[in-house]
C-alpha positions as semicolon CSV with decimal commas, in nm:
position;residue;x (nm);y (nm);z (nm)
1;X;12,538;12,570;9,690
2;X;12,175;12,726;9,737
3;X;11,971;12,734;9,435
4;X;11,602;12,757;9,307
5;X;11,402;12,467;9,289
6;X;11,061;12,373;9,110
7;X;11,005;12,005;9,119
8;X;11,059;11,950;9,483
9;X;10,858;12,210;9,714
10;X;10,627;12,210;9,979
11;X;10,336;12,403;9,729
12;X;10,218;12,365;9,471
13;X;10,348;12,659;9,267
14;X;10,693;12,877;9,292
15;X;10,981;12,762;9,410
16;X;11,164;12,612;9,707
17;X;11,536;12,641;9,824
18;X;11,770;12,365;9,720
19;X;12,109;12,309;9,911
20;X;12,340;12,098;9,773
21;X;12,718;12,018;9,810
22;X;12,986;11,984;9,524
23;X;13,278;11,850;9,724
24;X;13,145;11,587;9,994
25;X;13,107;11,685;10,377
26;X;12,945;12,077;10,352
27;X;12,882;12,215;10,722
28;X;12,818;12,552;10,813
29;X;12,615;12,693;10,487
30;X;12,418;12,915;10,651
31;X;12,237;13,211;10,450
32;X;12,038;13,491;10,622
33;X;11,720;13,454;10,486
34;X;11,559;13,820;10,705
35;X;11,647;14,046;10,944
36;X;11,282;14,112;11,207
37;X;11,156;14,346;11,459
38;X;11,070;14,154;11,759
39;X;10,852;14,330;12,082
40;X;10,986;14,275;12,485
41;X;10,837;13,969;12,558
42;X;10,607;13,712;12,430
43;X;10,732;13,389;12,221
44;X;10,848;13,449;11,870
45;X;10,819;13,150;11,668
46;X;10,998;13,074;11,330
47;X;10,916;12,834;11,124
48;X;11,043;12,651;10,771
49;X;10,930;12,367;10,607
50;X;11,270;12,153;10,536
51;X;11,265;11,803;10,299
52;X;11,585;11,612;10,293
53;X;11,673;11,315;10,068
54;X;11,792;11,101;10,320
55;X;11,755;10,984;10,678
56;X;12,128;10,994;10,719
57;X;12,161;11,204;11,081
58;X;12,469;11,366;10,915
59;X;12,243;11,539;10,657
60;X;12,000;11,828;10,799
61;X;11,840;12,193;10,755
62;X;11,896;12,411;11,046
63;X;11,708;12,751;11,121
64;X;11,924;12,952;11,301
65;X;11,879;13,259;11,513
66;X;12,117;13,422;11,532
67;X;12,259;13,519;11,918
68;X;12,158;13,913;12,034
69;X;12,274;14,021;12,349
70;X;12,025;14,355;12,350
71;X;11,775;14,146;12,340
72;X;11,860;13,877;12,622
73;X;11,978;13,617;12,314
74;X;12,312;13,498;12,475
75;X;12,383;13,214;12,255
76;X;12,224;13,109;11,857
77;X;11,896;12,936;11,890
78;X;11,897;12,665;11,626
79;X;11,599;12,382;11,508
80;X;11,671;12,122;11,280
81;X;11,510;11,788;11,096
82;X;11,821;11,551;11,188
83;X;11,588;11,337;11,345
84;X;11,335;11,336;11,055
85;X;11,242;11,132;10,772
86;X;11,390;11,067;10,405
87;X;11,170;11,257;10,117
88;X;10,934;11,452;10,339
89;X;10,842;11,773;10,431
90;X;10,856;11,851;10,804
91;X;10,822;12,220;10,943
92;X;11,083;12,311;11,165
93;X;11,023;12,591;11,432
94;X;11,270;12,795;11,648
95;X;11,130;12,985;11,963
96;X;11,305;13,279;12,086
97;X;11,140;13,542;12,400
98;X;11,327;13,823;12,391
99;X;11,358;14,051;12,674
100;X;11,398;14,319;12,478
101;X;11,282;14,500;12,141
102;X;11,519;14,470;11,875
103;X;11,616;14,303;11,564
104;X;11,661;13,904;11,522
105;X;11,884;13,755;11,243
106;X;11,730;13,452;11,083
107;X;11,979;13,184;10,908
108;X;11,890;12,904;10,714
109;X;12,180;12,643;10,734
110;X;12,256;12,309;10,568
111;X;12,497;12,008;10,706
112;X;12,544;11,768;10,430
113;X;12,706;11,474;10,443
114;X;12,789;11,365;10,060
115;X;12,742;11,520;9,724
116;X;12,457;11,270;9,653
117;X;12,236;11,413;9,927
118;X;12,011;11,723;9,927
119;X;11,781;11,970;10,184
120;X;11,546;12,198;10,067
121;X;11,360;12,477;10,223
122;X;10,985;12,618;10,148
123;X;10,703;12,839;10,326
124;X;10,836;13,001;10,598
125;X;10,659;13,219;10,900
126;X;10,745;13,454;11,146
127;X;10,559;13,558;11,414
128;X;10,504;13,711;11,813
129;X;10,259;13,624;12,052
């Protein structure tokens, strides 16, 4: 389940991204989150800011970009906080060089382990150098 969120978020006002699970072990929730024009060449980075209430490795955000064979993406290119700590933000980035110009599908995704755990999302960036 994604929903809004206002009392855990990375700033101080709007809202963040809450993914939950109502029936234990939840793998695979990805959403897209946008759809982006990327240039031949150069690095594009994304980045999310991802808080998850426990250290549990079985519990994790994920950006995921999605695989693109016109533009030289052969497999998805995922990032994740598994390795991070309980009840902080961290910001997650995913690198992709295309070889190509074309469009890049970007996926937030959450594996969680038990109903009593959560991972948000906040502030995200896109961009090409």
């Amino acid at each position: 389940l994604i929903e809004p969120e206002t009392t855990i978020r990375k700033t101080a006002t709007g809202y963040s991204w809450k993914a939950t699970s109502s029936s234990g072990s939840s793998y695979g929730k990805e959403f897209t989150v946008a759809k982006i024009a990327v240039n031949s060449g150069g690095t594009v980075a994304v980045k999310c800011w991802m808080y998850r209430t426990t250290s549990n490795a079985n519990t994790y955000g994920q950006i995921v970009l999605k695989k693109n064979t016109q533009i030289g993406m052969t497999q998805d290119i995922v990032a994740d906080n598994s390795g991070g700590s309980a009840n902080t933000w961290e910001e997650i980035t995913a690198y992709l060089q295309p070889t190509a110009a074309g469009i890049v599908e970007v996926q937030l995704n959450s594996v969680i382990y038990d109903t009593t755990y959560t991972v948000y999302y906040d502030d995200m960036s896109l961009t090409q150098a």
